[in-house]
PDB file of N, CA, C and O in Angstrom, chain B, residues numbered from 101:
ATOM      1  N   UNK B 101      74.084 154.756 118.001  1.00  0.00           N
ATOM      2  CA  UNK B 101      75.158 155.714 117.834  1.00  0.00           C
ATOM      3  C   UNK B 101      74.697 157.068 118.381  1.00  0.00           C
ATOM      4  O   UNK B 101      73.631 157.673 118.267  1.00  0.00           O
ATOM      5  N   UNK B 102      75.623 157.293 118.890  1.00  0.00           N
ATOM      6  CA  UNK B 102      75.091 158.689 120.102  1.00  0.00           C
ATOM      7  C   UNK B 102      76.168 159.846 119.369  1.00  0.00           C
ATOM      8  O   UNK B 102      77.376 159.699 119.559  1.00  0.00           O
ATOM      9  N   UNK B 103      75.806 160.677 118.760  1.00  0.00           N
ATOM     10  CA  UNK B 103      76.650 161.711 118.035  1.00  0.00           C
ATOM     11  C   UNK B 103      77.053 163.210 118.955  1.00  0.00           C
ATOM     12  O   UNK B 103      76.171 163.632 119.703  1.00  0.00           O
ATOM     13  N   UNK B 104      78.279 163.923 118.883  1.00  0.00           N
ATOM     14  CA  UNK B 104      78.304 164.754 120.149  1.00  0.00           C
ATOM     15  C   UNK B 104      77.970 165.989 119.255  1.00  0.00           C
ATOM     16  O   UNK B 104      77.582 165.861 118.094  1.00  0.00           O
ATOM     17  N   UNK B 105      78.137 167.135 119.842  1.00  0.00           N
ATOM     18  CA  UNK B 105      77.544 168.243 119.482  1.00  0.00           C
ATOM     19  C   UNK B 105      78.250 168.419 118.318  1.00  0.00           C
ATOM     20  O   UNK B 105      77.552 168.511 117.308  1.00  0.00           O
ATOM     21  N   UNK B 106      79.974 168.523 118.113  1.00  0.00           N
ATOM     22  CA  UNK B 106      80.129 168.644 116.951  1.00  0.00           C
ATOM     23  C   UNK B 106      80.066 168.128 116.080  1.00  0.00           C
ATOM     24  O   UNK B 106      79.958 168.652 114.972  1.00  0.00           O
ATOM     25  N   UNK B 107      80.112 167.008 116.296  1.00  0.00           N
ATOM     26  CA  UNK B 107      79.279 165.540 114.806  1.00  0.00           C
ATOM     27  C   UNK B 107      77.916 165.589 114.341  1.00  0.00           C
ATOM     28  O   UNK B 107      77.501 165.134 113.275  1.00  0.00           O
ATOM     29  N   UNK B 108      77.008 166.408 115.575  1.00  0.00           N
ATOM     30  CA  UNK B 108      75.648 166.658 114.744  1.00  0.00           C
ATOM     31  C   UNK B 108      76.074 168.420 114.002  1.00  0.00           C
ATOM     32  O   UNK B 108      75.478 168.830 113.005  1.00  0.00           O
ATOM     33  N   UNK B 109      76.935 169.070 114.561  1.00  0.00           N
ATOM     34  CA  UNK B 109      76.638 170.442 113.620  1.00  0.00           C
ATOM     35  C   UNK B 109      77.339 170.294 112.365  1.00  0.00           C
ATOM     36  O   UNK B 109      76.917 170.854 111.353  1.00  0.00           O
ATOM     37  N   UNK B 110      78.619 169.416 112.359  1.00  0.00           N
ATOM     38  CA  UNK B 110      79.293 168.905 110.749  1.00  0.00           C
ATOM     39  C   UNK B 110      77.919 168.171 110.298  1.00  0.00           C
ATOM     40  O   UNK B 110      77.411 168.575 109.252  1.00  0.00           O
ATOM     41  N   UNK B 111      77.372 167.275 110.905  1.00  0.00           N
ATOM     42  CA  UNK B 111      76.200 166.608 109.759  1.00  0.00           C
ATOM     43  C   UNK B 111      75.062 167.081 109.482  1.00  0.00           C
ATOM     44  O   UNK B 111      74.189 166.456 108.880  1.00  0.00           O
ATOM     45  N   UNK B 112      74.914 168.859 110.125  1.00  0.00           N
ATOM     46  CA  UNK B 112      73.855 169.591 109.596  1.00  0.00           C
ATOM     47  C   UNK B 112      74.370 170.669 108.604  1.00  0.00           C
ATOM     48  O   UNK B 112      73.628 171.481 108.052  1.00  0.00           O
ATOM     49  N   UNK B 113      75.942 170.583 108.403  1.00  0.00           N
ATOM     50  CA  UNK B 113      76.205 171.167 107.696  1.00  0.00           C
ATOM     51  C   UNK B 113      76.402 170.491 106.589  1.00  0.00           C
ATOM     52  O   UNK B 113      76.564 171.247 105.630  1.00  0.00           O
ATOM     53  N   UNK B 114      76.446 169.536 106.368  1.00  0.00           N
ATOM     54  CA  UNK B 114      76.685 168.689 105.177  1.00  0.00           C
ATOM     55  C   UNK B 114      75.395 168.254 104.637  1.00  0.00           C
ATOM     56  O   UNK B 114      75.309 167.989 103.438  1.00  0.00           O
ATOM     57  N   UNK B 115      74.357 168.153 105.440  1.00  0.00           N
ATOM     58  CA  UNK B 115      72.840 168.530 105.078  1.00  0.00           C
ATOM     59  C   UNK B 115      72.186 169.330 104.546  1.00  0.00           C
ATOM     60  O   UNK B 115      71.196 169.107 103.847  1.00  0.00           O
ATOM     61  N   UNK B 116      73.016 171.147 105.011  1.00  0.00           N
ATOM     62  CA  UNK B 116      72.692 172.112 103.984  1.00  0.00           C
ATOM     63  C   UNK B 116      73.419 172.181 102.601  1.00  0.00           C
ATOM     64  O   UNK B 116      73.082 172.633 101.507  1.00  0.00           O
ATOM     65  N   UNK B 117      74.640 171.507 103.106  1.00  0.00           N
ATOM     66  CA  UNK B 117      75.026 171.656 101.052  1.00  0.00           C
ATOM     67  C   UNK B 117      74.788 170.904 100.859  1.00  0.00           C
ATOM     68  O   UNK B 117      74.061 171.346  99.970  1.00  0.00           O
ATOM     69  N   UNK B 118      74.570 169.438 100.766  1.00  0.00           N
ATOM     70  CA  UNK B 118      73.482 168.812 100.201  1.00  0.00           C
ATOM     71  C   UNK B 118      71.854 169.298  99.760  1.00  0.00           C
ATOM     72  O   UNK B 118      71.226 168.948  98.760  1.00  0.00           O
ATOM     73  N   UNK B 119      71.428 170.204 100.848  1.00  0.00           N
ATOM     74  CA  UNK B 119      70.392 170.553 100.086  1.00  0.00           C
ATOM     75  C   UNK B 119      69.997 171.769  99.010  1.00  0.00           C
ATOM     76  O   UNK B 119      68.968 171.896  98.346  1.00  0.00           O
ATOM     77  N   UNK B 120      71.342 172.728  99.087  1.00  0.00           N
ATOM     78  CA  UNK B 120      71.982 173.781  97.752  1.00  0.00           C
ATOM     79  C   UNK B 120      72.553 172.914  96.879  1.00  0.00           C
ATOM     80  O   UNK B 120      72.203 173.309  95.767  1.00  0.00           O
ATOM     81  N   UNK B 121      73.413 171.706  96.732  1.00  0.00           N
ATOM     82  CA  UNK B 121      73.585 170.914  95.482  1.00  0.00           C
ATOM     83  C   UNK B 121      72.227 170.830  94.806  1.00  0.00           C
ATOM     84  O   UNK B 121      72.069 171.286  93.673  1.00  0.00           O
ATOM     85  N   UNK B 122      71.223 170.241  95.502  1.00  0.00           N
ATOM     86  CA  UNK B 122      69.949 169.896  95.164  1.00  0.00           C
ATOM     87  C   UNK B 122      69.072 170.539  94.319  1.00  0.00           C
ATOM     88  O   UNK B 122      68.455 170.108  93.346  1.00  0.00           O
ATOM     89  N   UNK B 123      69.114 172.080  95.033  1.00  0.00           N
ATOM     90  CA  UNK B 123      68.664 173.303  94.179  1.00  0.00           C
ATOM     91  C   UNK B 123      69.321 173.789  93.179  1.00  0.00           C
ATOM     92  O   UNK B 123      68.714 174.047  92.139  1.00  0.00           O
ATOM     93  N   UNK B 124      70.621 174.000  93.286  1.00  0.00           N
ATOM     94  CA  UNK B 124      71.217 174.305  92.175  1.00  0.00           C
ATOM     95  C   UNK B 124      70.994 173.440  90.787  1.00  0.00           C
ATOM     96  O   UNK B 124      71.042 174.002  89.692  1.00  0.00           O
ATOM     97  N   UNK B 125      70.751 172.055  90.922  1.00  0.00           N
ATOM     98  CA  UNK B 125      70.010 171.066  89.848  1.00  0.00           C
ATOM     99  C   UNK B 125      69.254 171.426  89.574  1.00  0.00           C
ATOM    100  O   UNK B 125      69.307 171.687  88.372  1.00  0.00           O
ATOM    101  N   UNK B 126      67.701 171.853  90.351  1.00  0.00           N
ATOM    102  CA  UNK B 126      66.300 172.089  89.916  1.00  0.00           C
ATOM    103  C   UNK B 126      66.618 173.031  89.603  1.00  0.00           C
ATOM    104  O   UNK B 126      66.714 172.982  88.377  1.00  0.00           O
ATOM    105  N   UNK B 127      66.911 174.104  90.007  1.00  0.00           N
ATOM    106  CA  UNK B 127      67.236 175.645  89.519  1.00  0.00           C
ATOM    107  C   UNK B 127      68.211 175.558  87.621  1.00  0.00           C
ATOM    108  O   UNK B 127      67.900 176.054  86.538  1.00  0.00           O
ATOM    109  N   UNK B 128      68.983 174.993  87.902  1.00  0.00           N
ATOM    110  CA  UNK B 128      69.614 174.790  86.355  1.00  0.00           C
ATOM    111  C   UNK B 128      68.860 173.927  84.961  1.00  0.00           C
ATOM    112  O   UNK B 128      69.122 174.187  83.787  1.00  0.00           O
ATOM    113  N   UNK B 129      68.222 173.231  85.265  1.00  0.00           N
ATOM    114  CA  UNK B 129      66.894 172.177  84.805  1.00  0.00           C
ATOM    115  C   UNK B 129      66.161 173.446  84.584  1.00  0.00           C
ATOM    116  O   UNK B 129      66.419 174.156  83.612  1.00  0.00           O
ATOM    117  N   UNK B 130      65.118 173.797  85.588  1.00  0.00           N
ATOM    118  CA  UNK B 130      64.033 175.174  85.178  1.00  0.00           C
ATOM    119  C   UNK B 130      64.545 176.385  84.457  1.00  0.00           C
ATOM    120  O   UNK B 130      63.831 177.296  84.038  1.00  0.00           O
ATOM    121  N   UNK B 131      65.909 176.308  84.346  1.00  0.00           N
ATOM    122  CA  UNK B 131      66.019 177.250  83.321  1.00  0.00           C
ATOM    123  C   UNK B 131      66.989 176.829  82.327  1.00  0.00           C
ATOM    124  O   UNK B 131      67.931 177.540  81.977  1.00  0.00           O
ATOM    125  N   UNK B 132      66.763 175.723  81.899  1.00  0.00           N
ATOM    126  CA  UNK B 132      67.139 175.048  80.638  1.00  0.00           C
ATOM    127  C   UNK B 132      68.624 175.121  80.432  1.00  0.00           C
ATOM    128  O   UNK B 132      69.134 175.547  79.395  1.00  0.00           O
ATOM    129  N   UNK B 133      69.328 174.660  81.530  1.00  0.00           N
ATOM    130  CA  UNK B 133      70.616 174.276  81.173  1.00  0.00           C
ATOM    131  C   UNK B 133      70.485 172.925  80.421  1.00  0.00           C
ATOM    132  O   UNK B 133      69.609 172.060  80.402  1.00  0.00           O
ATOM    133  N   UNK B 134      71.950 173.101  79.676  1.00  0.00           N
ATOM    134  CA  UNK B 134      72.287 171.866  78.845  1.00  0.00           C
ATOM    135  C   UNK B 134      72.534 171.163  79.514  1.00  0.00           C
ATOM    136  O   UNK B 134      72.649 171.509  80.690  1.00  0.00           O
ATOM    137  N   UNK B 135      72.793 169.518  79.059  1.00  0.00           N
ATOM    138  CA  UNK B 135      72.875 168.498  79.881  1.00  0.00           C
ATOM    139  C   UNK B 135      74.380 168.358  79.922  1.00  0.00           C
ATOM    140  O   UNK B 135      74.626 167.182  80.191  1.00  0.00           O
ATOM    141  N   UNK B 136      75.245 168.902  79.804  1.00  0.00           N
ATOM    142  CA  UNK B 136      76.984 168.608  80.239  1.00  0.00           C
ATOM    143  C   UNK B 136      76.638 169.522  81.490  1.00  0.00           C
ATOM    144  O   UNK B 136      77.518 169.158  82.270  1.00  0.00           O
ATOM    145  N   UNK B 137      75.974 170.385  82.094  1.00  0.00           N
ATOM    146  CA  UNK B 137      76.280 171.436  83.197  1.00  0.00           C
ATOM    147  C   UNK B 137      75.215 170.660  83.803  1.00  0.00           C
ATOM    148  O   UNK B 137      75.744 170.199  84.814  1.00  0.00           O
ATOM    149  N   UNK B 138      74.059 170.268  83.764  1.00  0.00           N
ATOM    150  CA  UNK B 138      73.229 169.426  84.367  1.00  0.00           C
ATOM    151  C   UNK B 138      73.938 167.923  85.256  1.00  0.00           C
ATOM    152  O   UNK B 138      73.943 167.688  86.465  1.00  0.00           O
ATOM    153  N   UNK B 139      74.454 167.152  84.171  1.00  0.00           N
ATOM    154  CA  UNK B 139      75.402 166.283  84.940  1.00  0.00           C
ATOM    155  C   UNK B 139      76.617 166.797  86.058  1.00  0.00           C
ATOM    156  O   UNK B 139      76.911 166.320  87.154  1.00  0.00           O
ATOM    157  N   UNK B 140      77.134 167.848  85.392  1.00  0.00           N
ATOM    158  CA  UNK B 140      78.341 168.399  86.465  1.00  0.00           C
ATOM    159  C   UNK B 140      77.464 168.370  87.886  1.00  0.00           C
ATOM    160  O   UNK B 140      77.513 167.468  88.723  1.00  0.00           O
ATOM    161  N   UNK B 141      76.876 169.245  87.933  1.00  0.00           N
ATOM    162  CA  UNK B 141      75.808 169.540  88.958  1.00  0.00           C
ATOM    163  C   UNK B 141      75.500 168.358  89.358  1.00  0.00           C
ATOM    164  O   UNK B 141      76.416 167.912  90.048  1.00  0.00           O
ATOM    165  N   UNK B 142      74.634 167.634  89.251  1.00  0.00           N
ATOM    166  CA  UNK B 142      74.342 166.104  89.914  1.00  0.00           C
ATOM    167  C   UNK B 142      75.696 165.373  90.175  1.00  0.00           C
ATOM    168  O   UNK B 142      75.942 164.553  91.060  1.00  0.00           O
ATOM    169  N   UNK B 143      76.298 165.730  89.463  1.00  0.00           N
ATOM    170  CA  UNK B 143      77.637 164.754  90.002  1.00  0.00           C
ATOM    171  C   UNK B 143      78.241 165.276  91.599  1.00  0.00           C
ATOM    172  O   UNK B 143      78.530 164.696  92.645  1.00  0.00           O
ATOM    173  N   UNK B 144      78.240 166.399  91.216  1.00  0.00           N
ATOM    174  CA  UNK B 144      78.456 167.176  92.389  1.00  0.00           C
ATOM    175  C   UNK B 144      77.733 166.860  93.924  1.00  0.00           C
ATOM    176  O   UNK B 144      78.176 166.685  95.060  1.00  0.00           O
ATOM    177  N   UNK B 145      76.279 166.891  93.259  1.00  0.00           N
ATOM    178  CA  UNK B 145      75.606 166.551  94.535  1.00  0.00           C
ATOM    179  C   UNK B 145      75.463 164.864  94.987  1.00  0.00           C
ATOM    180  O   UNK B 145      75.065 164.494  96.092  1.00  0.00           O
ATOM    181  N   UNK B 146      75.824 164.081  94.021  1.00  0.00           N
ATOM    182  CA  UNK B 146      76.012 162.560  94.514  1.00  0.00           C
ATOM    183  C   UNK B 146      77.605 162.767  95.123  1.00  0.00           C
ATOM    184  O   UNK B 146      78.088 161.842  95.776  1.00  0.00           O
ATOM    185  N   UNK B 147      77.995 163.379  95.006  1.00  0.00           N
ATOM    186  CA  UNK B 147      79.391 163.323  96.118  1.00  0.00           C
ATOM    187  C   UNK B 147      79.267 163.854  97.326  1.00  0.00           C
ATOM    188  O   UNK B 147      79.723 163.267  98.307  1.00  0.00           O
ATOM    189  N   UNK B 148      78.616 165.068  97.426  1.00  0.00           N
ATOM    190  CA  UNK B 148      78.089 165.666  98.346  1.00  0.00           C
ATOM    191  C   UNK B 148      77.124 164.163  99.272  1.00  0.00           C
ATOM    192  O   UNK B 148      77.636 163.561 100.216  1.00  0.00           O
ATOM    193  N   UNK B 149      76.302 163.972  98.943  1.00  0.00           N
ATOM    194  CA  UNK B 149      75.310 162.538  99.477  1.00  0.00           C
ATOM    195  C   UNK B 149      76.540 161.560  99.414  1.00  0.00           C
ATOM    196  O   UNK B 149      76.255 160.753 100.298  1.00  0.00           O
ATOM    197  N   UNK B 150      77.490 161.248  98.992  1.00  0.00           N
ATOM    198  CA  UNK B 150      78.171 159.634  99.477  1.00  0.00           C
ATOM    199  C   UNK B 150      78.968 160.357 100.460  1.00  0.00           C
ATOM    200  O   UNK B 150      79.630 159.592 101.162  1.00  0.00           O
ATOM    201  N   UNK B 151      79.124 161.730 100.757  1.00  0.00           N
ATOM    202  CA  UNK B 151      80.131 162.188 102.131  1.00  0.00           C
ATOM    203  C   UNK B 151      79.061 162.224 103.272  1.00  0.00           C
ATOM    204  O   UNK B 151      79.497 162.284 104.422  1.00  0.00           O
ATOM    205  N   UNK B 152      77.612 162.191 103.067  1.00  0.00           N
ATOM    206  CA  UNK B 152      76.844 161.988 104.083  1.00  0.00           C
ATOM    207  C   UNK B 152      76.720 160.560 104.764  1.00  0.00           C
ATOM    208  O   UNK B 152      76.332 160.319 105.907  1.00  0.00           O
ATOM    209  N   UNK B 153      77.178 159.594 103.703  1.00  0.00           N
ATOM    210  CA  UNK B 153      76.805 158.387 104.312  1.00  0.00           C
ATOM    211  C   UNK B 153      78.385 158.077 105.026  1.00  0.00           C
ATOM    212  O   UNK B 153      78.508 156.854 105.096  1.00  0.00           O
ATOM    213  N   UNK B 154      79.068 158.466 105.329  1.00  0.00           N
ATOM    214  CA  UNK B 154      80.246 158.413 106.320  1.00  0.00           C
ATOM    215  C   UNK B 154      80.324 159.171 107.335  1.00  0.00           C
ATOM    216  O   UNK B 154      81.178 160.055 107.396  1.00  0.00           O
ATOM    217  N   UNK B 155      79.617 158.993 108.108  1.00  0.00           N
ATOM    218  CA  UNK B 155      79.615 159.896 109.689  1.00  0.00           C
ATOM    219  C   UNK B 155      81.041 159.693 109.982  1.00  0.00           C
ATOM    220  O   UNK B 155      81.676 158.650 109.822  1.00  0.00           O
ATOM    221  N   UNK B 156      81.588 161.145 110.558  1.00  0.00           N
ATOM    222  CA  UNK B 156      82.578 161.201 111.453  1.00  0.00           C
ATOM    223  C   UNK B 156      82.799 161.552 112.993  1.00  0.00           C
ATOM    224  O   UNK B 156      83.925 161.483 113.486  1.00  0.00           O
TER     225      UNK B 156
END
């Protein structure tokens, strides 16, 4: 699969919020969020990751 310029800059952008979902977890964890805002957050970022596995 040969991706054109704008299919790799949408899938580097969906790479960086995937990787701010990510932080925003560790970041909420290290400072002792509760676990209802902990899940929101991960939920968030497993949606974020199942929109990565659908290239457009």
């Amino acid at each position: 699969m040969v991706l054109s310029t704008a299919e790799l800059a949408d899938l580097q952008d969906r790479l960086f919020q995937l990787r701010c979902a990510a932080e925003d977890v560790f970041t909420a964890a290290s400072d002792g969020a509760d676990p209802d805002e902990l899940r929101k957050l991960a939920a968030e970022m497993v949606e974020t990751a199942k929109s990565l596995e659908r290239l457009r």
